[in-house]
C-alpha positions in Angstrom: 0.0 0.0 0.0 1.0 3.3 -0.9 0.7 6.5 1.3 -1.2 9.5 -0.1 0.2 12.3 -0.8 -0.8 15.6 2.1 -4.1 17.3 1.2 -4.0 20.1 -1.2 -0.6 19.1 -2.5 1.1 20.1 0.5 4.8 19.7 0.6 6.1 16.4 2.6 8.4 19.0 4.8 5.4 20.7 6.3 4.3 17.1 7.8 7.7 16.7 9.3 7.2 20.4 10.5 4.2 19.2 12.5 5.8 15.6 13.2 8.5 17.8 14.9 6.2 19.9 16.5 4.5 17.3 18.5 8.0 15.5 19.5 8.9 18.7 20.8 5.9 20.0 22.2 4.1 16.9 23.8 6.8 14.1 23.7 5.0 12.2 20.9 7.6 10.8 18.4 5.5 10.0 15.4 7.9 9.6 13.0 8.5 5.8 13.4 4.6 5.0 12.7 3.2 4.4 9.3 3.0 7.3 7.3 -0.4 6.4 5.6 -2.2 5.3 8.3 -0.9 8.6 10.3 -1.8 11.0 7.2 -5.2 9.3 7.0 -6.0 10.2 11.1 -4.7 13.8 10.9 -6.5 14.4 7.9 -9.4 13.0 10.1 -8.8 15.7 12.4 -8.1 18.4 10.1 -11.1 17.8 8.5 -13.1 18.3 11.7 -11.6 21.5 12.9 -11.6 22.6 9.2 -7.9 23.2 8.8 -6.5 22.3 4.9 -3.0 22.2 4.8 -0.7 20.9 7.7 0.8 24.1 8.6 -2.5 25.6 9.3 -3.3 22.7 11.4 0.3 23.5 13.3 -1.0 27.1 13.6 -4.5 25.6 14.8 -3.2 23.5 17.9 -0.8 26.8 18.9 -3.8 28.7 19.6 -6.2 25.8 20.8 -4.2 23.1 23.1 -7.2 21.6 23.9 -7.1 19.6 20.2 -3.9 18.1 21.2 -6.4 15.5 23.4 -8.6 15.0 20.7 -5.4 14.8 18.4 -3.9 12.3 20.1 -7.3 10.1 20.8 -7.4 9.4 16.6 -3.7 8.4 16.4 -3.0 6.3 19.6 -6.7 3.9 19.1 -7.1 2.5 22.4 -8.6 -0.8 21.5 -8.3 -3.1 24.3 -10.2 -5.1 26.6 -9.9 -7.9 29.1 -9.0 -10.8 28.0 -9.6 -10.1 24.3 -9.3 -13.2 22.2 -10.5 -15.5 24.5 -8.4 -18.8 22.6 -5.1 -16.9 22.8 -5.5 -16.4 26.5 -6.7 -19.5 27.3 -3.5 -21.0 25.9 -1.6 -18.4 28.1 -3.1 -19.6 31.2 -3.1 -23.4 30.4 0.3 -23.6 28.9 2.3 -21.1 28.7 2.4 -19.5 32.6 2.2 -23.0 33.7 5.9 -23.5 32.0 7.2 -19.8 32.8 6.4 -20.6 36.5 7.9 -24.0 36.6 11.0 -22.7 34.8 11.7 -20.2 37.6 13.1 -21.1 41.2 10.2 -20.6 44.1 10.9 -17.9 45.7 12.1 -15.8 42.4 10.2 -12.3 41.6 7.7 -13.0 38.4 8.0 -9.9 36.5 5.4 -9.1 33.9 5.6 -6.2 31.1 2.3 -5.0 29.0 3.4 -2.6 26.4 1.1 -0.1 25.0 -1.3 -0.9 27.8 -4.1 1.8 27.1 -6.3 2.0 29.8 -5.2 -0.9 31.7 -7.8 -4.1 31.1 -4.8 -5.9 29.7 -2.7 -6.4 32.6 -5.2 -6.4 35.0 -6.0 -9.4 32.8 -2.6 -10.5 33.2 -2.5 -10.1 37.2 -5.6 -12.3 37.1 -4.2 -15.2 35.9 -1.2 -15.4 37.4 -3.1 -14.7 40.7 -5.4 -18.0 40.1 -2.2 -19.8 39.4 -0.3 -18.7 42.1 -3.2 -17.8 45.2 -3.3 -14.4 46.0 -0.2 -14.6 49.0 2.6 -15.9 46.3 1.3 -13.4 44.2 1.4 -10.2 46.1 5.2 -11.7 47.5 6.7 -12.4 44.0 4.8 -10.7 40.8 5.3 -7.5 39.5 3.0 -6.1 36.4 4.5 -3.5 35.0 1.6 -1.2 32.1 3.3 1.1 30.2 1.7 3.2 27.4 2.3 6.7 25.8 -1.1 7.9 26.2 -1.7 9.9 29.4 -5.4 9.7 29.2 -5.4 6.2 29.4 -2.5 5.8 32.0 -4.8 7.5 34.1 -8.0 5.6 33.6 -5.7 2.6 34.3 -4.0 3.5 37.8 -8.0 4.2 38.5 -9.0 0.9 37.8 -12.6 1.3 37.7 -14.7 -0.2 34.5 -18.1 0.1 33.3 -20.2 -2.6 33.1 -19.6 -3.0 29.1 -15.9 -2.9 29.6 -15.5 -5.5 31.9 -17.9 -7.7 29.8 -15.4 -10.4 29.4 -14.6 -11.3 32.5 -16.7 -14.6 33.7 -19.0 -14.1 36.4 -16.7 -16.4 39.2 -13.6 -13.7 38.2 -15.7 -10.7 38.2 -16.7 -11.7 41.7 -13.5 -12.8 42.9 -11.6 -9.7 41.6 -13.8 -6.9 41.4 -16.0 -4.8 44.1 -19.3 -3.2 42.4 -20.8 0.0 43.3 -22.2 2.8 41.9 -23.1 1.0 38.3 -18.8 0.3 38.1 -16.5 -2.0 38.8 -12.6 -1.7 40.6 -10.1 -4.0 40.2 -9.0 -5.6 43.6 -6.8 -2.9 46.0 -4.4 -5.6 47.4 -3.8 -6.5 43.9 -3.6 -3.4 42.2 -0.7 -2.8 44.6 1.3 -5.3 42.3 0.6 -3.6 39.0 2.7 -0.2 38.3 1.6 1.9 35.4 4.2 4.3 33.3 4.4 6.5 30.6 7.3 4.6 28.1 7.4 5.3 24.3 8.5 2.2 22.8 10.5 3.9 20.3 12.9 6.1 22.0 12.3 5.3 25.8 14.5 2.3 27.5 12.7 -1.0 27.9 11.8 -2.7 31.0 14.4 -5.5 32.3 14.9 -8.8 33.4 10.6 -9.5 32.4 9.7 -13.3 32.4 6.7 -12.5 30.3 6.3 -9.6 27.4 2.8 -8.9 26.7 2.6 -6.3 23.1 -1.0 -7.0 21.1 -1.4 -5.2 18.0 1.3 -2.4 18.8 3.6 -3.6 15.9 1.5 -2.9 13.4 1.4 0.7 13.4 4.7 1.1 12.6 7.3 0.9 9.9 9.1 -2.4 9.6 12.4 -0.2 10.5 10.8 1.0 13.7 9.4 -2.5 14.3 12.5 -4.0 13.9 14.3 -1.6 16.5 11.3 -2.3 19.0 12.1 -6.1 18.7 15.4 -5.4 19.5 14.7 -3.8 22.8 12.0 -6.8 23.4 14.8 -9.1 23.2 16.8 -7.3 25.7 14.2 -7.0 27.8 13.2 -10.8 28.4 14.9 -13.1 30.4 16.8 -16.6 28.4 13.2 -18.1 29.6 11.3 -15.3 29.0 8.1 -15.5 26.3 6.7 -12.9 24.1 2.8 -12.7 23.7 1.9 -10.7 20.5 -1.3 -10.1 18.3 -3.0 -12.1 15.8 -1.1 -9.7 13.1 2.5 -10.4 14.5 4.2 -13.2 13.3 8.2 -12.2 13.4 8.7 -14.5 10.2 11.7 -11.9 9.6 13.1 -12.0 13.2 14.1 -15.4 13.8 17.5 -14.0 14.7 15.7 -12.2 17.8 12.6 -14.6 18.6 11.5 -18.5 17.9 8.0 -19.4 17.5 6.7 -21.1 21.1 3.3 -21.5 19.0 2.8 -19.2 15.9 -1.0 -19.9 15.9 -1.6 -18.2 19.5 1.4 -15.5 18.2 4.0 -16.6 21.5 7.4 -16.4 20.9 10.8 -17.6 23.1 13.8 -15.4 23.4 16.6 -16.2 21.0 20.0 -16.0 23.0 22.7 -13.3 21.2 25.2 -15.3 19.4 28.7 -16.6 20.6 31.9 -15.1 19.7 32.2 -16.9 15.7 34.7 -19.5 15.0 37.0 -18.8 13.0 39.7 -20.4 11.1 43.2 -20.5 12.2 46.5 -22.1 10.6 49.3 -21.9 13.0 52.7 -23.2 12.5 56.0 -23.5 14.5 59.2 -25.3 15.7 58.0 -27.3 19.3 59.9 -29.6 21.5 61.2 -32.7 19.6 61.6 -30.9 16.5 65.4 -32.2 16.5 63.6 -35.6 16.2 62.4 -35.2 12.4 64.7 -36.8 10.3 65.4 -34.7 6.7 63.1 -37.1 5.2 60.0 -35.7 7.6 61.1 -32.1 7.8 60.3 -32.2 3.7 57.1 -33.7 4.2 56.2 -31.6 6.6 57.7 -28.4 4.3 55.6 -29.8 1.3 52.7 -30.5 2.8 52.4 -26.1 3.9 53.8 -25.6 0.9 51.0 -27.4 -1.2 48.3 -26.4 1.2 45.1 -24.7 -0.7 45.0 -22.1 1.7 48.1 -19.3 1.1 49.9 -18.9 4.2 53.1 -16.2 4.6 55.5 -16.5 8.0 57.2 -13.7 8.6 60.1 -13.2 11.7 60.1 -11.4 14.6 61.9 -8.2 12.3 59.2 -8.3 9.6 61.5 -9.9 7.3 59.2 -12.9 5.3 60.3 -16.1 6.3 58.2 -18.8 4.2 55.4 -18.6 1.2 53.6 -21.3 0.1 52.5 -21.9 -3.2 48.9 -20.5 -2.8 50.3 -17.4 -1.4 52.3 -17.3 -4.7 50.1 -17.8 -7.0 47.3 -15.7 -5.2 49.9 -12.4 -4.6 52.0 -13.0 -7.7 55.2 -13.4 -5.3 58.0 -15.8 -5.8 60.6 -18.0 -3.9 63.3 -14.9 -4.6 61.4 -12.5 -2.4 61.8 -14.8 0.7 64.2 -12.9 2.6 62.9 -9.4 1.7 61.2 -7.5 4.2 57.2 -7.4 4.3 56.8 -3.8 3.6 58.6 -3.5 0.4 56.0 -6.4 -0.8 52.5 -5.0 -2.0 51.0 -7.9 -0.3 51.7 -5.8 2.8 48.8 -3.5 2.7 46.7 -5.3 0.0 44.6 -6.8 0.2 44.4 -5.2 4.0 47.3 -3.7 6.0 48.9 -6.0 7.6 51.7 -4.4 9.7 48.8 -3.0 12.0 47.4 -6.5 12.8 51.0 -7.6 12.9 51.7 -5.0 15.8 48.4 -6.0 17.7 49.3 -9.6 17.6 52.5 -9.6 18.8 50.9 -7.1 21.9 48.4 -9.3 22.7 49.9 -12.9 21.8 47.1 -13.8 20.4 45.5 -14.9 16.8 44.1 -11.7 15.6 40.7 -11.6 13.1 41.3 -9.1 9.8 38.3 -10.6 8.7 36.4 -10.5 5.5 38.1 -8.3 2.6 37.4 -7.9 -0.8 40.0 -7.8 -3.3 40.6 -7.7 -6.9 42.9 -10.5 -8.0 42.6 -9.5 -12.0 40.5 -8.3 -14.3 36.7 -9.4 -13.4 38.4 -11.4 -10.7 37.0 -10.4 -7.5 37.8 -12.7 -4.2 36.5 -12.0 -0.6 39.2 -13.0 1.8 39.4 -13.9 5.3 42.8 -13.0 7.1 43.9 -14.1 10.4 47.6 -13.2 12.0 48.9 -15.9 14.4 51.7 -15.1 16.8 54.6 -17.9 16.6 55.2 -18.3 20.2 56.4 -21.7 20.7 56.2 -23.2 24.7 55.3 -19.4 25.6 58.4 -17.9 24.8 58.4 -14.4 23.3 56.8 -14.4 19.7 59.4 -15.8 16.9 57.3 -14.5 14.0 53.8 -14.7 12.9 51.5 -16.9 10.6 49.7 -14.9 8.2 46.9 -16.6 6.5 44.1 -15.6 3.7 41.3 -18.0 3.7 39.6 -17.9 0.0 35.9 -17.7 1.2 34.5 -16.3 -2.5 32.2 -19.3 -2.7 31.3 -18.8 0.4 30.8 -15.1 0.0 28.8 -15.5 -2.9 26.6 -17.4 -1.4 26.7 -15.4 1.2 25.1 -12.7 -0.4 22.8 -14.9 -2.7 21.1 -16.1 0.2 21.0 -12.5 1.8 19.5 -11.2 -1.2 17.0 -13.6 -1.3 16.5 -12.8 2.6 15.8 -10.3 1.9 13.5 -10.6 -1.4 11.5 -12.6 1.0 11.5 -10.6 3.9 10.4 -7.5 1.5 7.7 -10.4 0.2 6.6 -10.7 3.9 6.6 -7.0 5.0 4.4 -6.3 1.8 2.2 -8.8 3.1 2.6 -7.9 7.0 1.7 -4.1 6.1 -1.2 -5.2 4.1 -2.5 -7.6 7.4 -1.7 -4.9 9.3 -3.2 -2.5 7.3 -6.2 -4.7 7.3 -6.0 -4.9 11.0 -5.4 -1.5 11.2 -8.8 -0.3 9.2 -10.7 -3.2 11.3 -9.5 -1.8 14.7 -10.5 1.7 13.2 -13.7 0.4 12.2 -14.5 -1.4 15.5 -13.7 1.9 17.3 -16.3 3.7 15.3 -18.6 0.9 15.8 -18.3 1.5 19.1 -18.8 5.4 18.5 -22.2 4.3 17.1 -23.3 2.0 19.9 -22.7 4.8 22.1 -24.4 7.4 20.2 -27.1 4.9 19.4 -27.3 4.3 23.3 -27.6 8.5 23.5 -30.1 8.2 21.1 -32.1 5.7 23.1 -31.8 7.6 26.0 -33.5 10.9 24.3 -36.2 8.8 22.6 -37.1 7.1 26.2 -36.8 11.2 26.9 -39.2 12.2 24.9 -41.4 9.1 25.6 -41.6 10.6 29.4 -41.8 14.3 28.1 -45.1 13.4 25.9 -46.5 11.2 29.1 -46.5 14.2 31.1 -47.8 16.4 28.2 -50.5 14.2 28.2 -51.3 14.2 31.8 -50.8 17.8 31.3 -53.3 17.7 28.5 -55.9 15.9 30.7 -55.4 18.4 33.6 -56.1 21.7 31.4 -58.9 19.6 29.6 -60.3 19.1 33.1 -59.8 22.6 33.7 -61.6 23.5 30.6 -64.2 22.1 30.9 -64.7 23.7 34.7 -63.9 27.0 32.8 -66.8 26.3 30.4 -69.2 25.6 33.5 -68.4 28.5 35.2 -68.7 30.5 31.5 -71.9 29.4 31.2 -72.7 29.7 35.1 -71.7 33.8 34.5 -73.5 33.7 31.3 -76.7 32.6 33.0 -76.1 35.2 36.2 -75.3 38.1 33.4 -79.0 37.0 31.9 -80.2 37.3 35.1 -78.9 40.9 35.8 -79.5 42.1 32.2 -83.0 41.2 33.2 -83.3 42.9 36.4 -81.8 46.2 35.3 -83.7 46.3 32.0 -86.5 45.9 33.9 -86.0 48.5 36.3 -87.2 51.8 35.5 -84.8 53.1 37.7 -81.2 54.6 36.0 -78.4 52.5 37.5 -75.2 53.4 37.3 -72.4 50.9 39.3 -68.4 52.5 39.6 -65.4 51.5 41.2 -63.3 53.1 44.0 -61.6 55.4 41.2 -65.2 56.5 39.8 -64.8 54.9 36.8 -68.1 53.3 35.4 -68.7 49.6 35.6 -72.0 49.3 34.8 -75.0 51.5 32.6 -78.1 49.8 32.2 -80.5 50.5 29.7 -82.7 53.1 31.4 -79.3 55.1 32.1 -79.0 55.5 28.3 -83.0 56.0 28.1 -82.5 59.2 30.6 -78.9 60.4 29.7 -79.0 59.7 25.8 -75.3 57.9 26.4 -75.4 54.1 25.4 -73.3 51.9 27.9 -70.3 51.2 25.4 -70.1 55.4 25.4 -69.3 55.4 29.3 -67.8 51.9 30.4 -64.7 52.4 31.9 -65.0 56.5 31.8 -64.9 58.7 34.7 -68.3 59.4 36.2 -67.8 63.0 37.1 -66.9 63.3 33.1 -69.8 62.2 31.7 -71.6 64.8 29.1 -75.0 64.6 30.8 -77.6 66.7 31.7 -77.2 65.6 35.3 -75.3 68.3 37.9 -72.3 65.7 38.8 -70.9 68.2 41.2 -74.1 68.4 43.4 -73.4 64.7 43.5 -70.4 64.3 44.4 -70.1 64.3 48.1 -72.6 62.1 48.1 -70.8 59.2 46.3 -67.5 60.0 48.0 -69.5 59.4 51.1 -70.6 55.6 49.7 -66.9 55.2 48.9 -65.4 56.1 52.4 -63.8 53.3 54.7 -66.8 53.6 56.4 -69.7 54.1 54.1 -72.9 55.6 54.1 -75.8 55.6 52.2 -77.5 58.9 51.0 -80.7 60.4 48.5 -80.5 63.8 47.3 -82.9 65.9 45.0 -81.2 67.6 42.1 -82.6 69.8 38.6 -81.6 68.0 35.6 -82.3 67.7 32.2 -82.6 64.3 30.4 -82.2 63.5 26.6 -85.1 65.4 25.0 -83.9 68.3 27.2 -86.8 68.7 29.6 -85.9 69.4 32.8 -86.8 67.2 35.6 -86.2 66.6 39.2 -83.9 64.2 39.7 -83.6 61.8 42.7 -80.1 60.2 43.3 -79.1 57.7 45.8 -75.9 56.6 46.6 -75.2 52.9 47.7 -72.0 51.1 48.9 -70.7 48.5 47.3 -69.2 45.9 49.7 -67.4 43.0 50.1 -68.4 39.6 51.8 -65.8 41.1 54.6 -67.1 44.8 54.2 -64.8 46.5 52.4 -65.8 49.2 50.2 -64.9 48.5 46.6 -67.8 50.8 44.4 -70.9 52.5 44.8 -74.1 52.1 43.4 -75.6 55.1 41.5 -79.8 55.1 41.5 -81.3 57.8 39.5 -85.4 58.5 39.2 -87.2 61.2 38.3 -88.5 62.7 41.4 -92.2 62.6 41.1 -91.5 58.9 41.4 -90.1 56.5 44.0 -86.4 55.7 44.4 
């Protein structure tokens, strides 16, 4: 899979801007991870806060540091949960910790690393097991956990230790009740436990591994990285375990290409075995020199034994203790051009000297050490398309420990060797460029499906929300109904008391029409209230004229000021009812004499709060 280019066209340099940024900013190296997968979840994010081009994103999280959180959230997926892939760690529990435990002395410390822990559910899955195998005393003596992860956030929610309901959804009943204490709707992880399990921040790129751990727990980390960075991580994993330590990766990781750092334990559960660093090499050394009983060899024997180094394949030179060349062989002849004439000369007027390699300098360390001293491999043109690969080795000549005679110099023709060598490395590495393509694509795969299960679980959440608002709304329409019923309830109340007041208004329409007596009702302010129909017969002013109009204002041919005391009199506190005789004129402008009487209008309780106004013409009776 190819990476995308930056949005926009944006030059590569401005991503490493932002890469550096964050390193130095926030601590978060970014630059070992994939760089598609990484483009893909900041263009996520710059999508959301509606930034186009990486700088303006830069510029975005200078001004609002609250994004980093967010930012951070869509790189690191926390994906995790206890005991995830149930078959994987039931082979941990029934086979592997079984064997870690019974390779370890008794009373040794069991020391336990989770890397990239997120918020925790892994090695609290991890001190559960080993607590079941070991009861809860041996395990609070000899077991450390340690949970490291980069994330903050999640470090946090870890060292807390307390789990929804959904989160802790695979552990079995018996565990949950054997390890967890419930209240409030949550669930925390045993105290006396939890004492045993140390959370850290430690980036597995650039910070220093934990040490001397029995068991390496890493699930789907790999996979978000490049196979350089991988390949660095796995070097600090080895280092990390013990010679009987085990390594418990994802279903993603198989370490086809790492067989030099890890052997499979069982490649179908992903567990792995710590492969030792290799031993010093062997390497091939030809020594030669006069011993005790070398008086014994006849002439006859001393040739044999001259021929048979001279007519040895492998091209040997021995030079004295003053540099001056003693013997060459016929391989060494043929090999450096040299001949029987230049025994006797001096080493460094010979070319031989310092090529292939410089041999005075490995000469000079030999004698110092008295010891065989490694050139090792060299390559070296011996004619025209004639290229050999070498292996040189200078042996002191020190024979029953005296000081050094001379040296044996000797040039080992590996070429077959070499070329195979590299035939074999090239297709190493063919292979292991095969496997990464196909590793990256898994983990691509693996990638995209943990991204996918994390929005799946955005949805089940936001469906739950959902839920929640509908049985909302459910509630908020029962009590709109029952709100419904009460106003319908007091409707219909209003409507009988409407039609109560409409009957009484009947009632009193009929008594004043039928009065011949002008009736006039107003309030404490003498504002009128009430002018029945033999008012507007006598005054000429209908009742819609004068409702709500001040008494003493009214355009009639009645003398209001002769009647004022009078009705401020009904009006007082203490009210009193009065009659008085006054000239008026009524609507056909005849003048009359008019008899008004003033009457309180009370209360149940007796307070004053209008009068009644009666007006007759005088020759009858008010």
């Amino acid at each position: 899979m190819t990476a995308e280019g930056p949005p926009g066209g944006v030059p590569p340099d401005e991503l490493d801007s932002l890469l550096e940024y964050l390193r130095r900013n926030r601590g978060f190296d970014f630059k070992g991870y994939k760089k598609a997968s990484l483009e893909r979840r900041l263009r996520d994010r710059m999508g959301t806060v509606g930034c186009e081009t990486y700088a303006a994103y830069q510029d975005y999280l200078e001004v609002h540091p609250g994004e980093f959180t967010d930012l951070f959230n869509t790189i690191l997926i926390n994906v995790t949960g206890f005991f995830r892939d149930p078959p994987a760690w039931d082979f941990l529990r029934e086979d592997v910790i079984p064997k870690l435990l019974g390779d370890l002395p008794p009373d040794q410390p069991v020391r336990l690393w989770s890397a990239a822990c997120a918020s925790g559910e892994e090695p609290y899955s991890l001190a559960i097991l080993l607590a079941e195998a070991l009861g809860r005393e041996a395990f609070q003596d000899r077991v450390k956990i340690y949970g490291t992860d980069v994330d903050d956030d999640a470090l946090t929610t870890a060292r807390q230790a307390t789990y929804s309901p959904d989160q802790i959804e695979g552990v079995s009943e018996d565990l949950r009740g054997k390890y967890f204490a419930e209240a409030d709707g949550s669930y925390t992880f045993d105290g006396d436990l939890r004492r045993c399990v140390i959370f850290g921040r430690n980036d597995l790129v650039s910070d220093a591994p934990i040490s001397r751990v029995d068991l390496l727990v890493s699930r789907n980390a790999l996979i978000y990285f490049t196979p350089e960075t991988q390949a660095q991580i796995l070097r600090r994993f080895n280092f990390s375990l013990n010679d009987t330590g085990f390594l418990f990766l994802g279903k993603s990781e198989m370490l086809l290409t790492h067989s030099d750092l890890f052997t499979p334990y069982d490649l179908r559960w992903r567990i792995f075995r710590r492969v030792r660093g290799p031993g010093m090499r062997e390497r091939y050394a030809f020594v030669t020199g006069a011993g005790p009983g070398v008086d014994e060899f006849t002439g006859e024997r001393r040739r044999l034994r001259d021929d048979a180094s001279d007519v040895s394949p492998i091209a040997q030179l021995v030079v004295d203790g003053d540099g001056v060349v003693a013997a060459v062989n016929q391989a060494a002849q043929a090999l450096f051009g040299l001949e029987p004439g230049d025994i006797g000369r001096p080493l460094q007027d010979l070319d031989v000297s310092y090529r292939p390699v410089d041999l005075r300098s490995a000469l000079d360390k030999a004698y110092e050490t008295q010891r065989a001293v490694s050139v090792g491999r060299v390559e070296w043109l011996a004619g025209p398309d004639d290229y050999r690969t070498l292996e040189v080795e200078v042996t002191p000549i020190s024979p029953g420990g005296s000081p050094s005679l001379g040296a044996s110099i000797v040039f080992v023709d590996v070429t077959a060797h070499a070329v195979l060598d590299r035939e074999h490395a090239e297709s190493k590495r063919e292979l292991q460029t095969a496997y990464e393509e196909l590793q990256s694509t898994v983990e691509e795969l693996e990638t995209t499906n943990e991204e996918l299960q994390s929005t799946n679980e955005e949805l089940e959440t936001t469906n739950e929300e959902l839920q929640s608002t509908n049985e909302e709304l459910e509630t908020m329409n029962e009590e709109l109904k029952s709100t419904n019923d009460e106003l319908e309830v007091v409707n219909e109340d209003q409507r009988e008391r409407s039609a109560e007041l409409d009957r009484l208004n009947l009632f009193l329409e009929g008594i004043l029409g039928n009065l011949a007596l002008a009736v006039v009702v107003v309030d404490r302010n003498q504002h009128v209230q009430l002018w029945n129909d033999s008012a507007t017969e006598m005054w000429g002013l209908r009742s819609d004229e004068v409702l709500g109009n001040h008494f003493f204002g009214l355009d009639t041919g009645l003398p209001v000021d002769d009647l004022r005391e009078p009705l401020l009199r009904a009006l007082e506190p203490d009210p009193r009812e009065s009659r008085v005789i006054v000239e008026a004129v009524n609507r056909r402008g005849r003048s009359f004499r008019c008899s008004v009487r003033t009457l309180p209008l009370l209360t149940p309780n007796g307070e004053t709060y209008g009068a009644i106004v009666l007006m007759s013409d005088a020759g009858g009776r008010a």
